[in-house]
KEKE-369894 format. One record per atom (N, C-alpha, C): atom name; residue number from 1; z negated, y negated, x negated. Coordinates in Angstrom, 1 decimal. Each point is the difference from the previous one (the first is absolute). Last residue first. Layout:
CA;NUM;Z;Y;X $
...
% end
This chain:
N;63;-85.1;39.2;-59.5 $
CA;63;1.5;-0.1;-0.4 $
C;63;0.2;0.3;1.5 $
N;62;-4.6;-0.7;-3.0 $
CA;62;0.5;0.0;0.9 $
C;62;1.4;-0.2;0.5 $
N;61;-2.8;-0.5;-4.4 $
CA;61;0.5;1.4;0.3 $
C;61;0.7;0.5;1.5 $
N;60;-0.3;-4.6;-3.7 $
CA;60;-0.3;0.9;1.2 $
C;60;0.6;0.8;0.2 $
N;59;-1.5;-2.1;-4.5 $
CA;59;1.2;0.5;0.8 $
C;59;-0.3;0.4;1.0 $
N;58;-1.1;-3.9;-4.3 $
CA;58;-1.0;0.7;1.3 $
C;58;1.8;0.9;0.4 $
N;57;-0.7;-2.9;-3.5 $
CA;57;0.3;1.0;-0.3 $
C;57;-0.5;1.1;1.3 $
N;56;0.0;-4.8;0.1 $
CA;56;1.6;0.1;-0.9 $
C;56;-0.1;1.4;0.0 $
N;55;-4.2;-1.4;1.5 $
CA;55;0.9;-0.1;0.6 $
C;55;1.7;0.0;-0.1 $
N;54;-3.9;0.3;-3.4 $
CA;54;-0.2;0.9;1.2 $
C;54;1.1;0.0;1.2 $
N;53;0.0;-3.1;-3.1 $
CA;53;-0.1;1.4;-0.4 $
C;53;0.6;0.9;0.4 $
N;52;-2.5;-4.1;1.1 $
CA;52;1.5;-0.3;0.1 $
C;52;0.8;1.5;-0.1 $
N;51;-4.3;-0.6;0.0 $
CA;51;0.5;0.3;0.9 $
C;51;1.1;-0.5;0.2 $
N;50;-1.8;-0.7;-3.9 $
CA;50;-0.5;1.7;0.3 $
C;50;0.5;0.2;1.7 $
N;49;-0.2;-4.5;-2.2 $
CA;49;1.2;0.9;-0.4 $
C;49;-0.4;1.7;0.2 $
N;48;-3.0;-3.0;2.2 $
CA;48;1.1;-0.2;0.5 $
C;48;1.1;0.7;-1.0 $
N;47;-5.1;1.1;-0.1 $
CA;47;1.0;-0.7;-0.6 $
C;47;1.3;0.0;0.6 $
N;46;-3.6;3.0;1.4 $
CA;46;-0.8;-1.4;-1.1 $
C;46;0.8;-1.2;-0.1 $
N;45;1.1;3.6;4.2 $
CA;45;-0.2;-0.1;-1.4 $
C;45;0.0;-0.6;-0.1 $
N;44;0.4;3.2;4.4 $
CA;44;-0.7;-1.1;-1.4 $
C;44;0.5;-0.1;-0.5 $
N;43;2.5;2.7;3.5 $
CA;43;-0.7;0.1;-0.7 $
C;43;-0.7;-1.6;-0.4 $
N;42;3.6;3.4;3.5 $
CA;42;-0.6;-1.2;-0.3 $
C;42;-0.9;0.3;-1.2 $
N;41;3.8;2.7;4.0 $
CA;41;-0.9;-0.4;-1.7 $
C;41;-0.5;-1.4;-0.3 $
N;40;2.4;2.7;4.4 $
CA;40;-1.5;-0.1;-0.3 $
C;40;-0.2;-0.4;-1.3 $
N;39;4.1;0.8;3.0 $
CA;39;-0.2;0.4;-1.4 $
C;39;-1.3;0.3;-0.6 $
N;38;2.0;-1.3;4.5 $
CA;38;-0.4;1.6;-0.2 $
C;38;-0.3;0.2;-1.6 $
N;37;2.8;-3.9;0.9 $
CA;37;-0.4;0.6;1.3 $
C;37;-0.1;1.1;-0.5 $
N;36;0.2;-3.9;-3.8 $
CA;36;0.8;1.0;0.6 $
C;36;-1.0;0.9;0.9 $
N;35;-1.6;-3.5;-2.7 $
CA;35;0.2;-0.7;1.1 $
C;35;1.0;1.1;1.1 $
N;34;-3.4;0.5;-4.4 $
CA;34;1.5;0.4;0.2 $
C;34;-0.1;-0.8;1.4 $
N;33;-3.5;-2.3;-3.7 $
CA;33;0.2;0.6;1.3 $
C;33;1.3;0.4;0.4 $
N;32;-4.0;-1.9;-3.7 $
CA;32;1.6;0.5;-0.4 $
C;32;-0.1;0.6;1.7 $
N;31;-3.8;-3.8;-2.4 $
CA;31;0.2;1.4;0.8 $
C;31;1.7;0.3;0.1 $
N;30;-4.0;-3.0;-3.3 $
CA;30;1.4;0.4;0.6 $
C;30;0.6;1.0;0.8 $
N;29;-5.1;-3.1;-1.3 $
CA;29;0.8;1.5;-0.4 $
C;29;1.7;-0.5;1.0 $
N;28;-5.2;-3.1;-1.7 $
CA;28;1.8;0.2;0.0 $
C;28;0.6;1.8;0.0 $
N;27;-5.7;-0.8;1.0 $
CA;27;0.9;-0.5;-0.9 $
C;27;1.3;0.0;0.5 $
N;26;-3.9;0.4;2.2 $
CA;26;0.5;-1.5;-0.1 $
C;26;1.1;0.1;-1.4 $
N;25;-2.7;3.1;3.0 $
CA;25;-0.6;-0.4;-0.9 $
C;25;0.3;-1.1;-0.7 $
N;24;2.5;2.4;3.3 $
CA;24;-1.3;-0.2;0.3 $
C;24;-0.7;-0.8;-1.3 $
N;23;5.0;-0.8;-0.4 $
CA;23;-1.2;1.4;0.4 $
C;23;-1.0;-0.7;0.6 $
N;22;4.9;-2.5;-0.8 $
CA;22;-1.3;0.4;-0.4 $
C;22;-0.5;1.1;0.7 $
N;21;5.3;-1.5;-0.7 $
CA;21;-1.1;0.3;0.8 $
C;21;-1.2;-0.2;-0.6 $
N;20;5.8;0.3;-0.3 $
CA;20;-1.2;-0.1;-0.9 $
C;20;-1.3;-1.0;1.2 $
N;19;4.9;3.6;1.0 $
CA;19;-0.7;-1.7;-0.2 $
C;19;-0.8;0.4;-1.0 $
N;18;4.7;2.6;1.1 $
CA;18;-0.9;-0.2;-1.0 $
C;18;-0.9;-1.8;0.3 $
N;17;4.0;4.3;2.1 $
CA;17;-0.8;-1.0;0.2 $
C;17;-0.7;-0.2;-1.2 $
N;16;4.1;3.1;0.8 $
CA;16;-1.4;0.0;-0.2 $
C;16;-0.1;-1.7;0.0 $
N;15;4.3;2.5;0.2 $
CA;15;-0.7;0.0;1.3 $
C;15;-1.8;-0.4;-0.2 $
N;14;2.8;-2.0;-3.5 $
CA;14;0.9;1.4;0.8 $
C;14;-0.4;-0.3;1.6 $
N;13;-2.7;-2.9;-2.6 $
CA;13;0.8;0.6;-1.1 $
C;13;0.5;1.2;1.1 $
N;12;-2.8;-5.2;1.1 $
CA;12;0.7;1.4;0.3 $
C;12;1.0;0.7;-0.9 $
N;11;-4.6;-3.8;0.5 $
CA;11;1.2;0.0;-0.4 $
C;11;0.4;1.3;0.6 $
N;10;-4.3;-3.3;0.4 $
CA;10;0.8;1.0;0.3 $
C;10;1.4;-0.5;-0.4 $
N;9;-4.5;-2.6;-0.2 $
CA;9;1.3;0.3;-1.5 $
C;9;0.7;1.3;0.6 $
N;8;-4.3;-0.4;2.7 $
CA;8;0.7;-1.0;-0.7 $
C;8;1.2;0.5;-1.1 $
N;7;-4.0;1.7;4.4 $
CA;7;0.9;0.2;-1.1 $
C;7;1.0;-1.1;0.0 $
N;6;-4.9;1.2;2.5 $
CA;6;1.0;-0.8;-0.5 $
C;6;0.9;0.8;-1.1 $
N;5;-4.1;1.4;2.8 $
CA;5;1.1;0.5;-1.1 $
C;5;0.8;-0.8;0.0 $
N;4;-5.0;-0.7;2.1 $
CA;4;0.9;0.3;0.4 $
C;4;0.9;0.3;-1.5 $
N;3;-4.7;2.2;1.4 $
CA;3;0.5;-1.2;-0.5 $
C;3;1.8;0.1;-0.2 $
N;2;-4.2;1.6;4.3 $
CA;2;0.7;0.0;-1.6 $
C;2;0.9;-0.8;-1.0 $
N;1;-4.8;0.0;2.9 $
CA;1;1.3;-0.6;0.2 $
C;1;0.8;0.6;-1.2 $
% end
């Protein structure tokens, strides 16, 4: 069975998404997601200010 992904504490900076999640393994990570059509980015991270970051400084390349 796999396991499900809840996400909590979502917020939005621009076009990017940001919840916080667990892993497989059970620890807290933050995932960053462009919400922009055809953009594809996403990433982890440990720390919510690292995906805050990320997201203030993110640029889609899709125009």
């Amino acid at each position: 069975m796999p396991a499900r992904d809840n996400f909590h504490s979502v917020m939005r900076i621009g076009p990017v998404q940001i919840g916080t999640h667990r892993d497989r393994t059970g620890h807290t990570k933050h995932a960053a997601v462009c919400t922009t059509d055809r953009c594809g980015w996403s990433a982890d991270y440990s720390s919510q200010t690292a995906a805050q970051l990320a997201a203030r400084t993110h640029r889609c390349r899709v125009r």
